[in-house]
C-alpha positions as CSV (number, residue, x, y, z in Angstrom):
1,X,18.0,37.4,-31.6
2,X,20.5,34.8,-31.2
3,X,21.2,32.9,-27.7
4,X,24.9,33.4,-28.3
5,X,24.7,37.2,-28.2
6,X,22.4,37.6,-25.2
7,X,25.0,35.0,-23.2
8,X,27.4,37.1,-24.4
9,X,25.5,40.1,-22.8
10,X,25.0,38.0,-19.8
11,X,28.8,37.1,-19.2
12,X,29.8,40.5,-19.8
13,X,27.7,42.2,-17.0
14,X,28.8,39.4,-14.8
15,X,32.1,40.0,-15.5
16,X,31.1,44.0,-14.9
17,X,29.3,43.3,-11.3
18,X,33.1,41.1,-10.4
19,X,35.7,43.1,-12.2
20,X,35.1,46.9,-12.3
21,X,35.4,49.5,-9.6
22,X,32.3,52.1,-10.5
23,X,30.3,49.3,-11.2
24,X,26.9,51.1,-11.6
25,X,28.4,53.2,-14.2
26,X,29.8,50.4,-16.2
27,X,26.7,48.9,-15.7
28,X,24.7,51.6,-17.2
29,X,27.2,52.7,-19.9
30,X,27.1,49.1,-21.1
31,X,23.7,48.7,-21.1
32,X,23.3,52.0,-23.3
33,X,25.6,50.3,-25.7
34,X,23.9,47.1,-26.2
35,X,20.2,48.6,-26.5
36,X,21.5,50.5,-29.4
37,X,23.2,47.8,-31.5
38,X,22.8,44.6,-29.7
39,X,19.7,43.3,-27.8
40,X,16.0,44.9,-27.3
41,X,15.1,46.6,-23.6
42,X,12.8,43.3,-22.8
43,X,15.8,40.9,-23.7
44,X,18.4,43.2,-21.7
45,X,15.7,43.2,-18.6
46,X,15.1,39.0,-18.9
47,X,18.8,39.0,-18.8
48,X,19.4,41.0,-15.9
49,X,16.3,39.2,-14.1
50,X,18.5,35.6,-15.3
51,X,21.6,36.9,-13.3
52,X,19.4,37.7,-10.2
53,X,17.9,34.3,-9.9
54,X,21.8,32.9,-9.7
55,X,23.3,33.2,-6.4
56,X,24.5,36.7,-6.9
57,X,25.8,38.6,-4.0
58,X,23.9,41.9,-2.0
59,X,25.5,44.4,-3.7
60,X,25.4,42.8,-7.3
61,X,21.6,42.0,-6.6
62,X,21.7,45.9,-5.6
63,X,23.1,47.6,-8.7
64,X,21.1,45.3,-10.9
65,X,17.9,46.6,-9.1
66,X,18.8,49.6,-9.9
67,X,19.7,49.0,-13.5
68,X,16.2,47.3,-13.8
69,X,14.9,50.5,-12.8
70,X,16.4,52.7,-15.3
71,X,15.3,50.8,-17.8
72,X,11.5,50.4,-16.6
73,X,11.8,54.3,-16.0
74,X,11.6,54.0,-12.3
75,X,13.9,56.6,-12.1
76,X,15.0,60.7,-12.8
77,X,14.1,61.1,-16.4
78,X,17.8,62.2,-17.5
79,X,18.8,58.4,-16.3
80,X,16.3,56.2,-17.6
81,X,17.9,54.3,-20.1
């Protein structure tokens, strides 16, 4: 995996947490996209974890939370990702 496509990963899901209304579903329909053609589950979780250690507001922190736990499964089993 390249650094260049997981920053690219990384500056599109900031750009989703500041730009989009429905955020959480942005979030999640992106993060569908790149585990089937982009990045692995464990990069797209250490990328998420990245954003949270920057000084991210409540709510971003919040949906990103809850992102991480689709993907560890913490979650309904029709939403984990």
């Amino acid at each position: 995996m390249h650094l260049s496509e997981i920053e690219k990963v990384k500056l599109y899901i900031k750009e989703i947490l500041l730009n989009e209304k429905n955020n959480q579903e942005s979030l999640i329909n992106y993060a569908n996209s790149v585990l089937k053609s982009q990045i692995s589950q464990q990069d797209l979780i250490s990328v998420i974890e990245s954003i949270r250690l920057e000084k991210i507001d409540e709510t971003s922190d919040d949906l990103l939370l809850e992102l991480l736990d689709f993907l560890a499964g913490w979650c309904s089993p029709h939403m984990k990702l």
